[in-house]
C-alpha positions as CSV (number, residue, x, y, z in Angstrom):
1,X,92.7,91.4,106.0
2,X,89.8,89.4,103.8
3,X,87.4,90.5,106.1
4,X,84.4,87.9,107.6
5,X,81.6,90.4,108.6
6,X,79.2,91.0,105.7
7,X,76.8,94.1,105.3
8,X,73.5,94.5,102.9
9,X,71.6,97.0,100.8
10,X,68.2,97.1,100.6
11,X,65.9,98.8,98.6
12,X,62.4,99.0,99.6
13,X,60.3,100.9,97.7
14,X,61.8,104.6,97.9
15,X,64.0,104.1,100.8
16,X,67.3,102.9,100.6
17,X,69.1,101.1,103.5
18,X,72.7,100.9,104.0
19,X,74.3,98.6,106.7
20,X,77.6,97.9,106.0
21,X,77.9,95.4,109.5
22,X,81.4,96.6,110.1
23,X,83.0,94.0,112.7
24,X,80.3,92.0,113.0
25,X,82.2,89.0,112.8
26,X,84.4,87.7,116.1
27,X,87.4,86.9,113.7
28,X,87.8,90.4,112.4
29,X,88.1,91.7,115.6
30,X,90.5,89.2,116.5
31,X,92.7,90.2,113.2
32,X,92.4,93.9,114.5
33,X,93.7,92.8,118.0
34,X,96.4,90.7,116.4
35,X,97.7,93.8,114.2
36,X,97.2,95.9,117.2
37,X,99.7,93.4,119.4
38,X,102.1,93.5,116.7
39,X,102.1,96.9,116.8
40,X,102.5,97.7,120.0
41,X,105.7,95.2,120.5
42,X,107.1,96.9,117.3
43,X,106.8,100.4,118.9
44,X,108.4,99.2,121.8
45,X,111.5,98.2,120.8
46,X,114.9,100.3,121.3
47,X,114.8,101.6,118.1
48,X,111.7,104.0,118.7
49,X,112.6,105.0,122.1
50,X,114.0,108.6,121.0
51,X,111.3,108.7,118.1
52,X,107.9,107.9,119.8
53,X,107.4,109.3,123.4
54,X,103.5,108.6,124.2
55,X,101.0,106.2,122.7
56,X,97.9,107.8,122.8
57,X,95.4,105.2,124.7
58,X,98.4,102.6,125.5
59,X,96.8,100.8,128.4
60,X,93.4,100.5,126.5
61,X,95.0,99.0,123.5
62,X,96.9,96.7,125.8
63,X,95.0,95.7,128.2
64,X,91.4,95.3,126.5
65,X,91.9,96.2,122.5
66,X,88.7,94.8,121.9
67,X,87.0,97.7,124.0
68,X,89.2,100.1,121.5
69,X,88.0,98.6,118.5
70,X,84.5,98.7,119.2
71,X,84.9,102.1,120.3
72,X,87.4,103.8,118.0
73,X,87.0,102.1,114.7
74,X,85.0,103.4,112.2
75,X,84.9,103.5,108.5
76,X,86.7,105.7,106.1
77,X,86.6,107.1,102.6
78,X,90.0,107.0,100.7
79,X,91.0,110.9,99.7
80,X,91.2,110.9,96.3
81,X,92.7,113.5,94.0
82,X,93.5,117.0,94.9
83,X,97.3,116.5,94.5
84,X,98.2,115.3,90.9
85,X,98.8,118.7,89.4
86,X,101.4,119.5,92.3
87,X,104.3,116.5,91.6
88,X,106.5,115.8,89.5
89,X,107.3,111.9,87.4
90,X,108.8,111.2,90.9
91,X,106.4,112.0,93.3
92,X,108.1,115.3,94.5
93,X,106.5,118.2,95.5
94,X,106.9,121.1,92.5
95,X,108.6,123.7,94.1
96,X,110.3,122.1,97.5
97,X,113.4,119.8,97.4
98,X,112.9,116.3,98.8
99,X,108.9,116.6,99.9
100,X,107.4,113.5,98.3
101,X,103.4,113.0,98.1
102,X,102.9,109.2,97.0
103,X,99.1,108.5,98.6
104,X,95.4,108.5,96.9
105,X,95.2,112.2,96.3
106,X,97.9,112.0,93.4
107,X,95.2,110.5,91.2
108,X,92.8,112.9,88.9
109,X,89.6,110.6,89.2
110,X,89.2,107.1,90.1
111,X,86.2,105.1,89.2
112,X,85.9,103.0,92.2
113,X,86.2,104.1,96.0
114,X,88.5,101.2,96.9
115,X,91.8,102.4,95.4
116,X,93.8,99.9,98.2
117,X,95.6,98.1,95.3
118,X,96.9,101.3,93.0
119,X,98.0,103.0,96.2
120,X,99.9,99.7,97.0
121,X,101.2,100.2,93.0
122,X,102.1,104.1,93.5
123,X,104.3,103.1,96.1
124,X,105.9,100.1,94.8
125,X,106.4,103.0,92.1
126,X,107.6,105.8,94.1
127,X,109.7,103.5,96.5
128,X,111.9,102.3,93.4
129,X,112.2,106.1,91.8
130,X,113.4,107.0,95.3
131,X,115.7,104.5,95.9
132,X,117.2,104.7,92.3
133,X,117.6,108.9,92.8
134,X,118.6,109.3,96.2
135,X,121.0,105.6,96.6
């Protein structure tokens, strides 16, 4: 998303402060409400119709997503680890035929908490093993 708002950290003497500003910025509400349009005409279309039956909040998020944003969204921590020990080299759950984990809590310890771009690599990953053993 390259997101516009901008947060600080301050440390005055002892005390720390931590304000990460989180939608601060106009534009990255609009990209939210862009993302959120998208969404909602992808969910709409025939193919879903026997698939999805409710969307939770559906008139907020159409009708004023703004008002959802600023009242739903909030920040999150990326799980990591807890998994690795329980898949095999293709992602597959040891012990159960054709239950895949491919998300952050394959990895044993990661130095960093954004982990966005080795998750996007794990799936690339897992996406080809898949399609090469199952085709």
């Amino acid at each position: 998303m390259n997101p516009k708002s901008i947060g600080y950290i301050k440390l005055d003497g002892d005390k720390l402060d931590v304000n990460p500003n989180y939608l601060s910025n106009s534009s990255d509400i609009v990209m939210i409400e862009k993302a959120i349009d998208f969404t909602l005409k992808l969910l709409n279309q025939d193919y879903f119709r026997d698939v999805i039956h409710n969307i939770d909040c559906y008139e907020q998020l159409s009708s004023n997503p703004s008002s959802y944003i600023l009242d739903n969204f909030q920040s999150g921590y990326h799980l990591i680890g807890g998994s690795a020990e329980l898949i095999d080299s293709n992602f597959e759950l040891n012990g159960y035929s054709n239950l895949f984990i491919c998300d952050a809590s394959i990895f044993d310890s990661y130095p960093a908490s954004n982990i966005h771009s080795s998750v996007v690599l794990i799936s690339s990953l897992f996406s080809s093993r898949f399609l090469k053993n199952n085709a």
